[in-house]
C-alpha positions as CSV (number, residue, x, y, z in Angstrom):
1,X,7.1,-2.3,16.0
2,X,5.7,1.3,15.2
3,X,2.2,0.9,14.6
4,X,3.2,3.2,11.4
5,X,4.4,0.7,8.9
6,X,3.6,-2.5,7.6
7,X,3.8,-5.4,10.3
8,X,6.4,-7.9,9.4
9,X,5.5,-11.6,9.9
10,X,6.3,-12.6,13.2
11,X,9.7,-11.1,15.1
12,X,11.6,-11.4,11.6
13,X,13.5,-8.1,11.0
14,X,15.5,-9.6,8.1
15,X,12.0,-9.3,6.0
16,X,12.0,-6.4,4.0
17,X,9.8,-3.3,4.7
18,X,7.4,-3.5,1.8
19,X,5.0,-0.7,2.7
20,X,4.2,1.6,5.9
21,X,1.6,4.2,6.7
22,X,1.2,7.7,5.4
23,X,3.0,9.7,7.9
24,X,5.8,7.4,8.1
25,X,5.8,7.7,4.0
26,X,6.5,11.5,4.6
27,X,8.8,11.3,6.9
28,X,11.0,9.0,4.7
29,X,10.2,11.7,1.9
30,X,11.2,14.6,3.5
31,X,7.8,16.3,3.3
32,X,4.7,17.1,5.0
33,X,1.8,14.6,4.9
34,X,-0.5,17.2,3.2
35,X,2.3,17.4,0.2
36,X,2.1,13.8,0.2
37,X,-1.6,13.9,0.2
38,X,-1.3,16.7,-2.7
39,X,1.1,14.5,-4.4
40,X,-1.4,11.4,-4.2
41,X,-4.1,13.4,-5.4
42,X,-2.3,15.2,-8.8
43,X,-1.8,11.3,-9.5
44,X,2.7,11.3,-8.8
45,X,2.2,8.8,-6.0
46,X,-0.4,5.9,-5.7
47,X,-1.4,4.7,-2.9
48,X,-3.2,1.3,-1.7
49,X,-6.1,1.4,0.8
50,X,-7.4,-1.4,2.3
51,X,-10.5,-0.5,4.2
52,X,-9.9,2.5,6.2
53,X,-5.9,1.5,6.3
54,X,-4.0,3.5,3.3
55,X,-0.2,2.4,2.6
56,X,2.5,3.5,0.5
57,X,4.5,1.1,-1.2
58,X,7.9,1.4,-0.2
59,X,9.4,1.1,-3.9
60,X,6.8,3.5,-5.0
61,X,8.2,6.2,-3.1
62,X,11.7,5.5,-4.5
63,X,10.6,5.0,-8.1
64,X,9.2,8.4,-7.1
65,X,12.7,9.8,-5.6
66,X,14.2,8.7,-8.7
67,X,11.9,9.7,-11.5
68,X,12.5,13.5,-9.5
69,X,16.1,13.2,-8.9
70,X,18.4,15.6,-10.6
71,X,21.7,17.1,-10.7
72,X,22.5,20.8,-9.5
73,X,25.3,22.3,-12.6
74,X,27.3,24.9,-11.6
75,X,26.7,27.5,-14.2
76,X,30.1,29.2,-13.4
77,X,32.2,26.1,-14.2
């Protein structure tokens, strides 16, 4: 398993992905790892850090995607 994300108990892939590592977390996002660090910092998305590990919950990042989702109008129509 990429050494990126949260390890999953054992070999069972039927457990959902709960959290994974910061570069995976950008990635998924779309965005660079310093916007996600930017991000973290201005306070939009929490992180957890256990020792020197730091995780993003997975939900977290789609609360996030949701919260900032919106709906380009077409001003001609």
């Amino acid at each position: 398993m990429d050494s990126k994300t949260i390890y999953r108990d054992g070999d069972d892939e039927d457990l959902p992905l709960i959290a994974v590592r910061p570069d995976k977390a950008a990635e998924m996002l779309g965005i660079s790892r310093t916007s996600l660090e930017r991000l973290n910092k201005a306070g939009e998305i929490p992180r957890v850090k256990h020792g020197n590990k730091v995780f993003y919950r997975v939900a977290t990042l789609d609360a996030w995607l949701a919260k900032n989702e919106t709906c380009d109008q077409d001003s001609a129509a």
